[in-house]
C-alpha positions in Angstrom: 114.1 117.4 50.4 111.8 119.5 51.7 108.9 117.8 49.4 109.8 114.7 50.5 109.1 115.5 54.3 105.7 117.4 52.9 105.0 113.9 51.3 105.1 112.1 53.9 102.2 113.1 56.1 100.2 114.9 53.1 96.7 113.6 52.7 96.9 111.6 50.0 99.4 109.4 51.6 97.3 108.8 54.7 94.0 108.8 52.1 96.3 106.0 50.2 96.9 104.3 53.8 92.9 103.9 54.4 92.4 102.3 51.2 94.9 99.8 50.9 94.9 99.4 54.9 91.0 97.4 54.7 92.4 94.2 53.4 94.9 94.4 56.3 92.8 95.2 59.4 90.2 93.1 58.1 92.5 89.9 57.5 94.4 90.7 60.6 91.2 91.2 63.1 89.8 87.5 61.7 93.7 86.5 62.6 93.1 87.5 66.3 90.8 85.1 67.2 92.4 82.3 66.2 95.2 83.8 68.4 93.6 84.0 70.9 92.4 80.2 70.9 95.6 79.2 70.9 95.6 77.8 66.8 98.8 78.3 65.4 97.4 79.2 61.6 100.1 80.4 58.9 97.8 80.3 55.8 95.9 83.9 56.0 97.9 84.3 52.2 96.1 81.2 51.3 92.7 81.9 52.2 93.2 85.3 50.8 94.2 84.5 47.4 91.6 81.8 46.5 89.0 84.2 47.8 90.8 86.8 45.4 90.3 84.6 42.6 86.6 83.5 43.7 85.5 87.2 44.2 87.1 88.2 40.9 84.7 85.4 39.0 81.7 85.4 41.6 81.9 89.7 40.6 82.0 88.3 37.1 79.5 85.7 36.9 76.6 87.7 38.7 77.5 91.6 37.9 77.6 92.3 42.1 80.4 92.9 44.3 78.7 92.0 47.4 78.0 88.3 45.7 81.9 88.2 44.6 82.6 88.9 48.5 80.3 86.4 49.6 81.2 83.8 47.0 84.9 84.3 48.5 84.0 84.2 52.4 82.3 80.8 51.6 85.6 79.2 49.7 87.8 80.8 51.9 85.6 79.1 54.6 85.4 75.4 53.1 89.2 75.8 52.6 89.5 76.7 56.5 87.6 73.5 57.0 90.1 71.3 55.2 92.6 73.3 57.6 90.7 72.1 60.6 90.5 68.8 59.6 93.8 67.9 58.7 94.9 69.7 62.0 92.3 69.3 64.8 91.2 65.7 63.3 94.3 64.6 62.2 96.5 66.2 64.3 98.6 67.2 61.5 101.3 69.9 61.9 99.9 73.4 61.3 103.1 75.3 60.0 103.2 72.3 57.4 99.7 72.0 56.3 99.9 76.3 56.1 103.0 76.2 53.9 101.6 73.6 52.0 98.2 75.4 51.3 99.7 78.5 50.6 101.9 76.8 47.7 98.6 75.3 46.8 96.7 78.1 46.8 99.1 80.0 44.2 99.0 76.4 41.8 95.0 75.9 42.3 94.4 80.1 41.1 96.8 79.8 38.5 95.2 76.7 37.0 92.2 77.9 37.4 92.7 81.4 36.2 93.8 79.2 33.0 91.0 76.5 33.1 88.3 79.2 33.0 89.5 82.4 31.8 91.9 81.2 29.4 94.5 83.6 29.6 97.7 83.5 32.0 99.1 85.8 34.0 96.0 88.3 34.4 92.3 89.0 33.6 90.7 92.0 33.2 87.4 92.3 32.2 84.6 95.3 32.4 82.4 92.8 33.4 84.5 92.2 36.5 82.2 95.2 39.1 84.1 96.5 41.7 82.7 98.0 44.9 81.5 101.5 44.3 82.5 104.4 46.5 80.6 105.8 49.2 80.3 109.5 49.8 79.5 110.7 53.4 77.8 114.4 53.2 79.2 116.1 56.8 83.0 115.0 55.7 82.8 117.3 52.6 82.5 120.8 55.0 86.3 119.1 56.3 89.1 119.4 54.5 91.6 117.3 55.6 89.3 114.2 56.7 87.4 114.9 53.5 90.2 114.1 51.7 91.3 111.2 53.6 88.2 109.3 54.8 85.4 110.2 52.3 84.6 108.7 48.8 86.0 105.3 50.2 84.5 102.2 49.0 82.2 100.3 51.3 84.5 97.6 52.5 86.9 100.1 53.8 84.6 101.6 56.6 83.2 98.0 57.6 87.2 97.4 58.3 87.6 99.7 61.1 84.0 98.5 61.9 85.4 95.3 62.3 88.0 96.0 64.6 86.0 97.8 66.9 83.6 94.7 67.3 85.8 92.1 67.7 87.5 94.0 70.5 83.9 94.3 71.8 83.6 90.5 71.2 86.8 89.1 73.0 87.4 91.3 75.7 83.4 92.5 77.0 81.4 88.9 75.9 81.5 85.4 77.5 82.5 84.1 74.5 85.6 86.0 74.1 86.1 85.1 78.2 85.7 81.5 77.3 87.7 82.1 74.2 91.1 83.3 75.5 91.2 81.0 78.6 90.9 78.5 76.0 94.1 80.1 74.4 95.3 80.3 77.9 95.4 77.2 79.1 93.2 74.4 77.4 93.1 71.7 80.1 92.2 74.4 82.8 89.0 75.7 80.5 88.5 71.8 79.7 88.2 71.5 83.9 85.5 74.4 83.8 83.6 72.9 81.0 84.1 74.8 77.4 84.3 72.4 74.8 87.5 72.9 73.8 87.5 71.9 70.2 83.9 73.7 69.5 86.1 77.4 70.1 88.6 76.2 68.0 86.5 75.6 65.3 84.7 78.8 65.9 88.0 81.1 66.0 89.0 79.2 62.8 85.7 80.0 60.8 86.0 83.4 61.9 89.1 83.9 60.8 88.8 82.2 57.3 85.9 84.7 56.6 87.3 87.3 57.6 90.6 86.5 55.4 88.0 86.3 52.4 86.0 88.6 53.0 90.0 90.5 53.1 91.0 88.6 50.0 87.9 89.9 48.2 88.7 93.5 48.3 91.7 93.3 46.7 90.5 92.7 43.2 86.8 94.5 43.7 88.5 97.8 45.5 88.3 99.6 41.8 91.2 97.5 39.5 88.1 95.1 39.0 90.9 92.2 37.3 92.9 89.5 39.1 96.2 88.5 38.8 98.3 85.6 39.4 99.7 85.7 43.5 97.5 89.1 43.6 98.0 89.8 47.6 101.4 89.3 47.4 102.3 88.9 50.6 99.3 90.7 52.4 98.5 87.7 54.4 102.0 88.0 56.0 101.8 91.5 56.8 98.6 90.3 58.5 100.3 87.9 60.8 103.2 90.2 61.3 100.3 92.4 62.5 98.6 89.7 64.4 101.8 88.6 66.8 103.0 92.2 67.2 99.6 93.5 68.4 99.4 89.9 70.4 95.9 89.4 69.4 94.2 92.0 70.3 92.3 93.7 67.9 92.4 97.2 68.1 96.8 97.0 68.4 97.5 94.5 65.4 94.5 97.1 63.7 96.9 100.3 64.5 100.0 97.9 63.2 98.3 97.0 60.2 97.6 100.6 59.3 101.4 100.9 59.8 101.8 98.7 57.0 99.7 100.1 55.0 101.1 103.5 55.4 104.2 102.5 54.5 102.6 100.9 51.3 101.2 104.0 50.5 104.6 106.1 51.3 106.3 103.8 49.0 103.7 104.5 46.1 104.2 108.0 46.7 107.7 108.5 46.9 108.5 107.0 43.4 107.2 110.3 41.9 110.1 111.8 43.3 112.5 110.0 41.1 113.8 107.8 44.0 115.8 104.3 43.4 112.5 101.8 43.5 114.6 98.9 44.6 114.9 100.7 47.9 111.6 102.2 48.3 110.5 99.0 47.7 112.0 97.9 51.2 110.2 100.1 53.0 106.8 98.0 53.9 109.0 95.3 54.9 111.6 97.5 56.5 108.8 98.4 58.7 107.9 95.3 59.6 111.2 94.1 60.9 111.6 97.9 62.6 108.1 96.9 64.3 108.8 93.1 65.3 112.3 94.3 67.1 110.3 97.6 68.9 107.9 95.1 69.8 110.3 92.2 71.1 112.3 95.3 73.2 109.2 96.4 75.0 108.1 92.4 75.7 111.6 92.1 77.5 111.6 95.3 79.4 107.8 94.3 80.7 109.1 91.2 81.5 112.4 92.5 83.4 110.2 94.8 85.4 107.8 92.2 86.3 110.6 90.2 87.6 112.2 93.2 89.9 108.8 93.8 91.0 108.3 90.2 92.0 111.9 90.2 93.6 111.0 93.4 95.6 107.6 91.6 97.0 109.8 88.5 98.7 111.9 90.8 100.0 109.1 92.3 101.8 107.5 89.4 102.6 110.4 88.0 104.6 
C-alpha cells in the first residue's frame, strides 16, 4: 500500500503527466476561444484525428515533424471551414454537424489509412519522424524538475506557452475585449460595431489549429505510427476541460493537466498488479469528480450572489 501512495506523486507520474498533458492544454486553450465567442463546437475529436492522420503521412512524406504538424493545422483548418460554413452560413445545428464530423472523421482516417497505406488497423513505419526531445542545461543541476520537465519534446513546452498567451490574448488585448462581449451578448457588441461573424470565424480558426496542431503530437510525440481512432477520446477531455475552466485559459489548462495526471496514474498503477478494468476508470472518473466539484462551486457563487443582492435592497429601502 505503501508503494502505491509513493506512486502517486513520484516523478515519473507527474513527468508522465507533462507528456501526455500537451495534446490536452493545447487542444483545450484553441477550445477557449471559441468559448468565449459564444460557438457551441463539439468536434475538437474531429479535428484532432484527421490531423493525427495528416501529421502521421505529412511526417512520412517529407522526413520532418514540424511539416507533419503543419500539414495537420492546415486540414484541421479547411475542415473547421466546412464547420463554419454549414453552421454560420447555413445555420445548421452545431451539436449535429459536430457528431456528424466526428463519425466522419473516424470513416474518412480509416479509409484513408487503407487507400494509402494499405494496411488496416495501424501503420508503423521508421520513416514516420517523431519530434525529437529537447534538453535544457540549468534543469540537469535539479533533481526533481530534471526529471519531470527536461528531455521533453518540443511541442510540450510550446503547450504551456500557449496557455499563457492566450490568457494574455483574451483578457489584456482589444481583441479578446471585443471577443468575449461578443460571447456575451452578440446584439449589444453588434450595437458598438464588431463585426460579429468576423470573431466568430476568427475564434473558430484558432481553435481548429490549435486542435491540429493538438492532434499532431499524438502520433509524432515518439510512437512515430498511427492508429485507427488514435486520440481516443482526447478531444472530450478537451471540452470537459474547456466548460469546467469556463474558457479561460489558464483554469481549463490546470484541468487538463488533471486529466492527464490521471492518465498517467493509470499507466502507472498497472505495474502494481491492479484490476485494469478499474484503473481504467480513473481518467474518466475524474472527469465526472471535476464536472460535479465544478457545478457545486457555480451554485454556491450563485446562492451568495443572490443573498448579497437581497441584503443590498434591504439597505436600500
Amino acid at each position: 500500500m505503501q508503494e502505491i501512495l509513493l506512486a502517486v506523486i513520484s516523478p515519473v507520474v507527474f513527468a508522465g503527466a507533462v507528456r501526455i498533458a500537451a495534446p490536452l492544454i493545447i487542444g483545450s486553450v484553441g477550445g477557449c476561444f471559441t468559448e468565449k465567442s459564444g460557438t457551441f463546437v463539439l468536434a475538437y475529436e474531429c479535428f484532432m484525428l484527421i490531423a493525427a492522420f495528416f501529421a502521421t503521412w505529412g511526417s512520412y512524406v517529407s522526413g520532418s515533424a514540424v511539416v507533419g504538424s503543419l500539414i495537420a493545422v492546415a486540414v484541421s483548418i479547411l475542415v473547421g471551414i466546412l464547420f463554419g460554413i454549414l453552421v454560420f452560413r447555413f445555420q445548421a445545428n452545431g451539436m449535429i454537424v459536430s457528431i456528424a464530423l466526428i463519425y466522419g472523421a473516424w470513416a474518412v482516417t480509416t479509409l484513408l489509412l487503407v487507400t494509402i497505406f494499405q494496411v488496416r488497423g495501424s501503420f508503423i513505419s521508421p520513416d514516420i519522424i517523431s519530434y525529437q526531445t529537447v534538453s535544457i542545461p540549468f534543469l540537469n543541476r535539479v533533481p526533481v524538475l530534471n526529471e519531470v520537465l527536461n528531455n521533453k519534446i518540443g511541442p510540450v513546452y510550446l503547450a504551456f506557452i500557449l496557455a499563457g498567451a492566450a490568457y494574455v490574448v483574451m483578457y489584456k488585448t482589444p481583441f479578446g475585449l471585443r471577443l468575449r462581449g461578443v460571447g456575451m451578448n452578440a446584439t449589444a457588441a453588434q450595437t458598438a460595431g464588431t463585426n460579429i461573424r468576423r470573431y466568430k470565424w476568427t475564434a473558430l480558426i484558432i481553435m481548429c489549429a490549435c486542435c491540429g496542431l493538438a492532434g499532431s503530437v499524438i502520433p509524432l510525440s515518439g510512437v512515430s505510427m498511427f492508429t485507427e481512432n488514435m486520440t481516443s477520446g482526447r478531444g472530450f477531455l478537451c471540452l470537459a476541460a474547456v466548460l469546467v475552466g469556463g474558457g479561460n485559459p489558464i483554469k481549463t489548462s490546470i484541468v487538463a493537466f488533471l486529466f492527464a495526471y490521471t492518465d498517467a496514474l493509470y499507466l502507472t498503477l498497472t505495474s502494481f498488479g491492479l484490476p485494469t478494468q478499474l484503473l481504467s476508470c480513473i481518467p474518466y472518473g475524474a472527469v465526472i469528480l471535476v464536472l460535479i466539484v465544478s457545478k457545486l462551486r457555480g451554485r454556491r457563487t450563485a446562492a451568495l450572489g443572490t443573498r448579497r443582492s437581497g441584503r443590498r435592497k434591504k439597505l436600500t429601502v
